[in-house]
C-alpha positions in Angstrom: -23.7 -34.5 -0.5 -23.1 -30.8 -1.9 -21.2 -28.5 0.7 -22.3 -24.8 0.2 -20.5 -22.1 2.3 -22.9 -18.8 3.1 -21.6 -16.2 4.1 -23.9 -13.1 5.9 -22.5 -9.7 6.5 -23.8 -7.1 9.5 -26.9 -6.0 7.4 -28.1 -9.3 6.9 -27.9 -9.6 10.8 -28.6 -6.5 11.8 -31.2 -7.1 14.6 -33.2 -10.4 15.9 -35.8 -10.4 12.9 -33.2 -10.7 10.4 -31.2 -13.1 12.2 -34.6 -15.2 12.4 -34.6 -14.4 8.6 -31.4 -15.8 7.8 -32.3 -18.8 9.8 -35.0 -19.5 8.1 -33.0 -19.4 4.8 -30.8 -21.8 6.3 -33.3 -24.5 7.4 -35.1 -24.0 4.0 -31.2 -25.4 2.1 -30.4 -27.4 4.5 -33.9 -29.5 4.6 -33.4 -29.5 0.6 -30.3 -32.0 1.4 -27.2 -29.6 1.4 -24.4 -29.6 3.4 -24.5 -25.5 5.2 -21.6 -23.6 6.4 -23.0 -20.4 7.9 -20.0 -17.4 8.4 -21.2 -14.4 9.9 -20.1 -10.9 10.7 -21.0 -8.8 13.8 -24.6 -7.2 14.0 -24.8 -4.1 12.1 -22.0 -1.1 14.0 -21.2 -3.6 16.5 -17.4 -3.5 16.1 -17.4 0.7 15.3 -19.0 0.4 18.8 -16.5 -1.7 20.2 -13.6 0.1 18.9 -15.0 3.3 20.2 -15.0 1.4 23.6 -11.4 0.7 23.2 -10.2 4.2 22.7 -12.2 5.2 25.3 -9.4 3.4 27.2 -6.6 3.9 25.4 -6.5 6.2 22.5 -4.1 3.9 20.6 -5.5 0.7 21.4 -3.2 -2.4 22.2 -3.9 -4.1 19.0 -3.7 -8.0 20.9 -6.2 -6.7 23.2 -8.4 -4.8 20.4 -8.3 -8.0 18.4 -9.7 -10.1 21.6 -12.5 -7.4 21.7 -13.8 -6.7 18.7 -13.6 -10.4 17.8 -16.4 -10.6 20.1 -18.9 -9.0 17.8 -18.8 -12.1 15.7 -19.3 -14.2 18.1 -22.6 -12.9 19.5 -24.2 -13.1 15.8 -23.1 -17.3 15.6 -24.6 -17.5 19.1 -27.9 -16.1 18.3 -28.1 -17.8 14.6 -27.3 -21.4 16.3 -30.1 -20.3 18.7 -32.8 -19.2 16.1 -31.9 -23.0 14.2 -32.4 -24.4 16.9 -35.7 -23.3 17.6 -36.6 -24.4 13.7 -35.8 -27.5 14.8 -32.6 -27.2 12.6 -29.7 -28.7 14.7 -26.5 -26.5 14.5 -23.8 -25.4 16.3 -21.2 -22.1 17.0 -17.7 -22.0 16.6 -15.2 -19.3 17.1 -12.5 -19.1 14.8 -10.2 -20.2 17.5 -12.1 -23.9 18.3 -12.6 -24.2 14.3 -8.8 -23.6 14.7 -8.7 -21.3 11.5 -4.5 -20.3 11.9 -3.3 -17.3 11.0 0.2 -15.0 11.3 0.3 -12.6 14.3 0.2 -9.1 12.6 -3.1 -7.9 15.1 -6.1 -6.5 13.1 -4.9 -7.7 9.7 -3.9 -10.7 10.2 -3.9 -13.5 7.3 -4.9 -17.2 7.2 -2.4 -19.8 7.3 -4.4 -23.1 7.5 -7.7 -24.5 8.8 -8.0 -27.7 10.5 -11.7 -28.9 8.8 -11.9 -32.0 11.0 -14.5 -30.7 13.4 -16.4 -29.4 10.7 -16.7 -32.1 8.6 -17.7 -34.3 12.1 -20.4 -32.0 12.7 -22.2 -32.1 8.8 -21.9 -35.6 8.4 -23.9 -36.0 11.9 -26.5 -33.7 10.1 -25.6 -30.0 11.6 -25.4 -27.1 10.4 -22.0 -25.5 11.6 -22.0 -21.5 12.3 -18.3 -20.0 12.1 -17.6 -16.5 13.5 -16.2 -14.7 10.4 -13.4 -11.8 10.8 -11.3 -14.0 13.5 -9.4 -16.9 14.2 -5.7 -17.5 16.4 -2.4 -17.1 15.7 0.2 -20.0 16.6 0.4 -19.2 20.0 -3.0 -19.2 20.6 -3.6 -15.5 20.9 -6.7 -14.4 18.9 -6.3 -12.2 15.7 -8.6 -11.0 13.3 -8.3 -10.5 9.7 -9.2 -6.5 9.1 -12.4 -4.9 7.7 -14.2 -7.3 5.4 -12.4 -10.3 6.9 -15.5 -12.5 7.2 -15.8 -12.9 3.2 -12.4 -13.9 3.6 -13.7 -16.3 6.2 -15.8 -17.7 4.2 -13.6 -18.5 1.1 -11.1 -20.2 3.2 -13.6 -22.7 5.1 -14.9 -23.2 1.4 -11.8 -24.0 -0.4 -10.5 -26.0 3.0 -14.3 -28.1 2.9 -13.9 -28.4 -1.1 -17.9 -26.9 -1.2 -19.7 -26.9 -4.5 -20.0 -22.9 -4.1 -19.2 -20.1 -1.5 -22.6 -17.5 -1.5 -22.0 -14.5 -0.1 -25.2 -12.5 1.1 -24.9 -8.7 1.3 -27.6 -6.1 0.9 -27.3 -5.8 -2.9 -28.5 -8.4 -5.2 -25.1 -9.1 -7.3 -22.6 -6.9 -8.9 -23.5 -4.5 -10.8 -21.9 -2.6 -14.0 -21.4 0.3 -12.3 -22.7 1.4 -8.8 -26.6 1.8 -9.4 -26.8 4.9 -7.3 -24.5 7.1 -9.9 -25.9 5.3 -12.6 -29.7 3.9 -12.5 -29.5 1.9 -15.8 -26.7 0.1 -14.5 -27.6 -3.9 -14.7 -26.7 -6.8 -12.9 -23.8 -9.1 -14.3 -25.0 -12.8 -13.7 -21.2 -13.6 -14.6 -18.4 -12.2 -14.3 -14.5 -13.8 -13.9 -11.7 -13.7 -11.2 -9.8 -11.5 -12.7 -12.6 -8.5 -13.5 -13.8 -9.0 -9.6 -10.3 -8.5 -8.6 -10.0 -5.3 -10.5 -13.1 -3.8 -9.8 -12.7 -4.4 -5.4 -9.2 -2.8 -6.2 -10.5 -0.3 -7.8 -13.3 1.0 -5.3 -16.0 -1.6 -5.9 -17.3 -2.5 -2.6 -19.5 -5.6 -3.1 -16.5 -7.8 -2.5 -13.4 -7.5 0.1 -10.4 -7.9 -2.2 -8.7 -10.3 0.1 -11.5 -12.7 -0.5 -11.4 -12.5 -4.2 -7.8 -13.0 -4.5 -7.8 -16.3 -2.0 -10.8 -17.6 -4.2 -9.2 -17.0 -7.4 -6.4 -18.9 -6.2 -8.1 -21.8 -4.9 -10.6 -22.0 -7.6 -13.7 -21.7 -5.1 -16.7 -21.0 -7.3 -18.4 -17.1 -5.5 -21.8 -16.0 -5.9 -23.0 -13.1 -4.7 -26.4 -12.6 -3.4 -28.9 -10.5 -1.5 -30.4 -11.2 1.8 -33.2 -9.4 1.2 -34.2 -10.2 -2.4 -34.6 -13.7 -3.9 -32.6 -14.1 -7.4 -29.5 -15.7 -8.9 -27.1 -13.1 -7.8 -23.4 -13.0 -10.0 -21.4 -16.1 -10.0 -17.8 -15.3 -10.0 -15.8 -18.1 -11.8 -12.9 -18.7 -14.3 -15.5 -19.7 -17.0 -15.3 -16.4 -19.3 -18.2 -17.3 -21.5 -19.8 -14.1 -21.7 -16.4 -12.6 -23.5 -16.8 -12.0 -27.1 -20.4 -10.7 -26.0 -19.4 -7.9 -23.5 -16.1 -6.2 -24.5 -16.0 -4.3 -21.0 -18.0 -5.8 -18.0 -18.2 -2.5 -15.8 -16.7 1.0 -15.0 -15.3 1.3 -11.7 -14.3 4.5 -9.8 -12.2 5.5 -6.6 -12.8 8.5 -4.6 -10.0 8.3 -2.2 -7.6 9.3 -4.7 -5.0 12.5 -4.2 -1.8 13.3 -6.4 1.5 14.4 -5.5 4.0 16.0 -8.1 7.8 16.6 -7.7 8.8 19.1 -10.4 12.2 19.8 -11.8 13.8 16.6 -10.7 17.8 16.2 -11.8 17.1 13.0 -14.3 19.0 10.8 -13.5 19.2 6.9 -12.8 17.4 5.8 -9.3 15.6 9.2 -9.0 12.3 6.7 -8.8 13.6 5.0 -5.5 15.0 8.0 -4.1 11.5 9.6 -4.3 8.7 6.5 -3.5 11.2 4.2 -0.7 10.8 6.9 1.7 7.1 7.3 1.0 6.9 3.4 1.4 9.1 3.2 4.4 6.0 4.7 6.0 3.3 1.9 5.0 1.6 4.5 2.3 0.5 3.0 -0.7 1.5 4.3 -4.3 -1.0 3.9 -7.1 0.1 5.4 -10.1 2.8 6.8 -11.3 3.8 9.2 -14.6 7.4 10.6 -14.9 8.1 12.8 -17.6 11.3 13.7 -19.2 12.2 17.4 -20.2 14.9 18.5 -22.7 17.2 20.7 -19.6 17.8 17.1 -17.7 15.2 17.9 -15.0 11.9 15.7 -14.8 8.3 15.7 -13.4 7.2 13.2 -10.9 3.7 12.4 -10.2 2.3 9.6 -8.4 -1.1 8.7 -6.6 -2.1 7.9 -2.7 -5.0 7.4 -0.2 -6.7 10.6 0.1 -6.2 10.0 3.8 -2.4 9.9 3.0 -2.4 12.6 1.1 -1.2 15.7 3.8 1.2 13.1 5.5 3.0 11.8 1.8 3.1 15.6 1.0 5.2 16.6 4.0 7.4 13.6 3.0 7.8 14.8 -0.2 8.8 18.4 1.0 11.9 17.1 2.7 12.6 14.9 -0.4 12.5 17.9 -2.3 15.2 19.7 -0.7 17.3 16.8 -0.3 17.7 16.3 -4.4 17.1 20.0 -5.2 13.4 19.9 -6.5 11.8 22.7 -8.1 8.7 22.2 -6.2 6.2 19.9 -5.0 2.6 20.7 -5.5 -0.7 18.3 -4.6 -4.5 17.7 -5.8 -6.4 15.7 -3.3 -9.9 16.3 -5.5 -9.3 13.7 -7.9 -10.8 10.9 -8.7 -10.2 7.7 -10.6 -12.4 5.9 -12.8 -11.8 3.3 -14.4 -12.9 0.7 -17.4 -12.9 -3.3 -16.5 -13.1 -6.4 -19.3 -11.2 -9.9 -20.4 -12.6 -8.5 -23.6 -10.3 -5.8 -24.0 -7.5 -8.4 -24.8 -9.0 -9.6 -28.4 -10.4 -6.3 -29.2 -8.7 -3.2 -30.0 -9.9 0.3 -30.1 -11.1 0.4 -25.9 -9.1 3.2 -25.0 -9.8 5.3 -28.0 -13.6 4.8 -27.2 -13.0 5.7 -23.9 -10.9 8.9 -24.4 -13.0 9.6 -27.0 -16.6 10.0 -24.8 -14.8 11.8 -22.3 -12.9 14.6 -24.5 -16.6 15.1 -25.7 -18.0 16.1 -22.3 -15.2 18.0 -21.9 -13.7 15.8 -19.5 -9.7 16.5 -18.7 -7.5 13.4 -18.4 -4.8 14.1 -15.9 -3.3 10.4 -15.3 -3.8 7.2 -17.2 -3.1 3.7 -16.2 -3.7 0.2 -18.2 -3.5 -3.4 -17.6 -4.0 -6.1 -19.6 -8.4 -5.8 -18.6 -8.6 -2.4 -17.4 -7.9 1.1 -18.3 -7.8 3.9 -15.5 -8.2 7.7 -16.0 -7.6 10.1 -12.8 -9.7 13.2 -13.3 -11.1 16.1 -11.5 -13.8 14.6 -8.7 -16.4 17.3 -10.2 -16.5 15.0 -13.2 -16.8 11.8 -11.1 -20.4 10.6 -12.2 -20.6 12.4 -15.9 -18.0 10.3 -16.5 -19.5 7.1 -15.1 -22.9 7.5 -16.7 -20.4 8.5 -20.0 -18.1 5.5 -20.1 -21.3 3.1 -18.9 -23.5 4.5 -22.2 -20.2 4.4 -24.7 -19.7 0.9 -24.0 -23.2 -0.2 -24.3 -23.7 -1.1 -21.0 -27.1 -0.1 -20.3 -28.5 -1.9 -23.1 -26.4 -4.6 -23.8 -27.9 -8.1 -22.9 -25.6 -10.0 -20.4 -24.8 -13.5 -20.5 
């Protein structure tokens, strides 16, 4: 018996009709002989509407009592689902994450998964049901429920599909796979039907939104085969796997790009050893995140030091910075937060050479300036002015081939 895990996010149950419609979807794999998971999220801006409830009443929400609310959201949409099998004639049955017992720390709204006791489960698909877990949620070792922060429910969905062993986890979303680039910047962008762990992972850290990151990472490490698919539009979608088959045909897989960038600089620096820590562990004490990071040396024993945050961080890192500055005897400290960063994303890049010189290439000829530069192993990342964002998409996606390239 094959064990599939779907997963359906808040478009894909977005009213009653589409919750019929994923029903039926159901029934249709489960009367084919397959073992069916469902994980849902919350209708469509349920939980913005819960969390607007909650500061209605507080305007810092008690994050224990948040978590109890806005776990609700999810478990309305397993409700109705086990409900619309039902009337198929489809026997099935809700769980919370709590009664599936899904464990997790107790860090409120962003909690992560400890363990998952699959006993109940695997009780409930051998007597022939389908089982409908609430994504996004589950409870902490003293019982108190937690959920698992924005996106949670694909995160869900890989851990009940690595704890069940299931043959594939699918994750249903209103776009039909993932893409080369985002389709809306540039329209010849194609449809990967393969792509590995490691390119996913870069491309959700890197502003690609098909996938929460968390849920790439936990199926990377637990080898659970993802494909992604839409609700809306029968196909294949993109299998995510380890299998890298497709590398000596496609050098680079897809260009990726992050709005939410903003850059920080700390001129005139005295150069001197643990200048780095002095500068970032205060900006890290308070829970902002550092991208990237240049430091360059001068010949009077001063240096420059830039580094990259949230755009949201941005005023709050910069005030930071300012006392910093004063306490080492800075020159100045100056800030952009209209950047952008876009980035390149390939196993191939590791058994060909010449990638970056392509890509700084097709950007110095649209006249494109490169401010920061980061590489890894599979990616190369480029922080430029946010005027440039998509001529540099469409630029990168068309010097790589991209839009013309059969892929495999």
């Amino acid at each position: 018996m094959a064990i599939y895990v779907y997963k359906f996010g808040g478009t894909s149950v977005g009213t009653i009709e589409r919750i019929k419609a994923v029903a039926e979807k159901v029934k249709a794999a489960h009367t084919g002989g397959d073992a069916i998971v469902v994980v849902v999220s919350a209708m469509s801006g349920e939980t913005n509407r819960l969390i607007d409830l909650a500061k209605q009443m507080q305007s810092q929400p008690n994050e224990r009592e948040l978590d109890v609310l806005i776990s609700t959201g999810e478990q309305v949409t397993t409700a109705l689902l086990s409900m619309a099998l039902t009337q198929l004639d489809c026997p099935a049955c809700s769980y919370t994450g709590g009664q599936v017992r899904i464990l997790t720390d107790s860090i409120h709204t962003k909690a992560r998964i400890r363990a998952i006791d699959d006993t109940r489960i695997h009780a409930d698909l051998k007597a022939g049901k389908v089982v409908v877990v609430a994504g996004f949620q589950g409870v902490d070792e003293f019982g108190n429920i937690t959920t698992l922060g924005r996106g949670g429910s694909d995160t869900t969905a890989v851990a009940l599909a690595a704890a069940l062993k299931a043959d594939e986890c699918h994750i249903y979303t209103d776009v039909d796979g993932v893409y080369t680039t985002d389709p809306r910047i540039e329209p010849k962008a194609r449809r990967l039907n393969q792509i590995t762990f490691e390119e996913m992972l870069e491309m959700a850290s890197l502003g690609s939104k098909v996938l929460q990151i968390r849920s790439v990472e936990f199926a990377g490490k637990y080898n659970v085969k993802l494909r992604v698919l839409s609700s809306f539009i029968e196909g294949n979608g993109t299998l995510i796997t380890y299998e890298d088959t497709q590398v000596e045909s496609a050098l680079i897989s897809g260009i990726a790009f992050n709005r939410d960038e903003a850059k920080l600089t700390l001129s005139g620096v005295p150069d001197m050893p643990g200048i780095a820590s002095k500068i970032l562990a205060p900006i890290a004490h308070e829970n902002i995140e550092i991208d990237m990071i240049i430091q360059n040396i001068s010949a009077k024993g001063t240096t420059d030091f830039t580094f990259t945050v949230h755009r949201n961080d941005f005023l709050k890192a910069k005030k930071i910075l300012a006392t910093i500055a004063v306490e080492l005897g800075a020159k100045e400290v100056s800030g952009d937060d209209r950047i952008v960063k876009v980035s390149i994303v390939g196993v191939g890049m590791r058994s060909h050479a010449g990638i970056a010189s392509t890509m700084f290439k097709a950007l110095a000829e649209e006249g494109i300036n490169i401010q920061m530069i980061s590489t890894s192993e599979i990616k190369i990342s480029v922080v430029v002015d946010e005027k440039y964002l998509e001529l540099a998409v469409r630029t990168l996606h068309a010097a790589f081939n991209l839009d013309e390239a059969p892929l495999s």
